[in-house]
N, C-alpha and C positions, 0 to 999 in steps of 0.2 A: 620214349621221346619226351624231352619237357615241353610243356604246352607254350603255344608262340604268343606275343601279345602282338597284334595289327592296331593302328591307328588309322581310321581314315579318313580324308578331312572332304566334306564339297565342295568343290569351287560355287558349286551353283549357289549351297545355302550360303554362303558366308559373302556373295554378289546381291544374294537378295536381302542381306542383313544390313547391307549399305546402301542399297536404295532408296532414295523417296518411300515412305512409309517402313520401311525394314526397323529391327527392335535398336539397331546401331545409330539409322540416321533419326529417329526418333528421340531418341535420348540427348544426342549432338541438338537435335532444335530445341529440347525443352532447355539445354544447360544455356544454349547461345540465347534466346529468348530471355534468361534471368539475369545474363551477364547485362544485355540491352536494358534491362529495366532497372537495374542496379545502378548504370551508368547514366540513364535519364534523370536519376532522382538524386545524384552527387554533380553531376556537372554545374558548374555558373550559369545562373540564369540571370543576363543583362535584358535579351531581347527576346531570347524562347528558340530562336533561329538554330540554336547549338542542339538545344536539347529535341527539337525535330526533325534533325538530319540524323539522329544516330535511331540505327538497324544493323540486325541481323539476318546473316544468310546460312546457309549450309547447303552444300553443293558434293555428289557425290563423285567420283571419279572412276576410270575406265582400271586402273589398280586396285579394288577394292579396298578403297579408304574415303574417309567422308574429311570431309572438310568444315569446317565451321569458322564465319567471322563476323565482326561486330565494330562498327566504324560508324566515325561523325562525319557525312559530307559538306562540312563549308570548308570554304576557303582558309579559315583562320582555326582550326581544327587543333592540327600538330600547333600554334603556337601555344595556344590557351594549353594543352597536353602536356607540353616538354617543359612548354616557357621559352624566353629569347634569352640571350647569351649577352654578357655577363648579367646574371641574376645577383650575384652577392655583394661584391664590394660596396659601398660607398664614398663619394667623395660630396666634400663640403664646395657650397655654392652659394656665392651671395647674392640677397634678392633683397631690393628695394622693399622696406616695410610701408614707405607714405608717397604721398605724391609729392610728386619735386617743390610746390609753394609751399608747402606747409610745414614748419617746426615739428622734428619728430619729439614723439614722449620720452624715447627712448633710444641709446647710440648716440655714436658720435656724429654720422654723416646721414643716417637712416636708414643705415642697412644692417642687415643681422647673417649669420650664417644660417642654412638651411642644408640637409642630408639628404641627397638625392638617390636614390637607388638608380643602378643602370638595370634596364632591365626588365622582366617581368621572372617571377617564381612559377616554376611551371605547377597544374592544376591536375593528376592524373588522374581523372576519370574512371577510365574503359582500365587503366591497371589495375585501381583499388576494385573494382568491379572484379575482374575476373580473378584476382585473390582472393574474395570473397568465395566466390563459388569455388575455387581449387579447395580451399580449405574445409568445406563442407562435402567434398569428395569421399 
């Protein structure tokens, strides 16, 4: 008779490998912990407000999978991330160079054109962040 091979898998260990403390959900905290830290140290800092709301979670599930995430709680989060819409074009805009009494130096009426961007360029963060660490995978 040829010899059989058996696999056999435990539910139990591979429940306890995603738990809080297990070698699965340990690994998920240290990677989610560096994605947070990566993403604290690129984000814009106007007011600091951005860079204090971002944290890391990992949460395990009743499927034996671990979850891991990493987000900025304010308000204004996804704009600064994505950017607002239209970010690219520009249109020319005229703007008063002097105050209305006084002889410009320059022009004809004292106005000049100006390029106004719509928009804002989005800032990604928490993406370049957690590219970073896929890349060191």
């Amino acid at each position: 008779m040829p010899d059989t091979v058996r696999i056999v898998i435990y539910d139990s260990v591979i429940t306890a490998m995603n738990q809080p403390g297990g070698t699965v959900w340990r690994w998920a905290h240290q990677k989610s912990q560096r994605v947070a830290t990566l993403a604290r140290a690129n984000c814009p800092k106007r007011s600091g407000e951005l860079r204090a709301s971002i944290f890391s979670e990992v949460e395990a599930s009743s499927r034996n999978e671990t979850h891991m995430a990493v987000s900025a709680n304010t308000d204004y989060a996804a704009y600064v991330h994505e950017g607002t819409f239209p970010y690219g074009p520009t249109r020319p805009v005229a703007v008063r160079t002097q105050p209305y009494m006084r002889l410009p130096p320059y022009g004809r009426h004292g106005w000049k054109s100006k390029l106004i961007v719509d928009g804002q360029k989005g800032q990604p963060f928490l993406r370049d962040a957690l590219e970073d660490i896929i890349g060191t995978l």
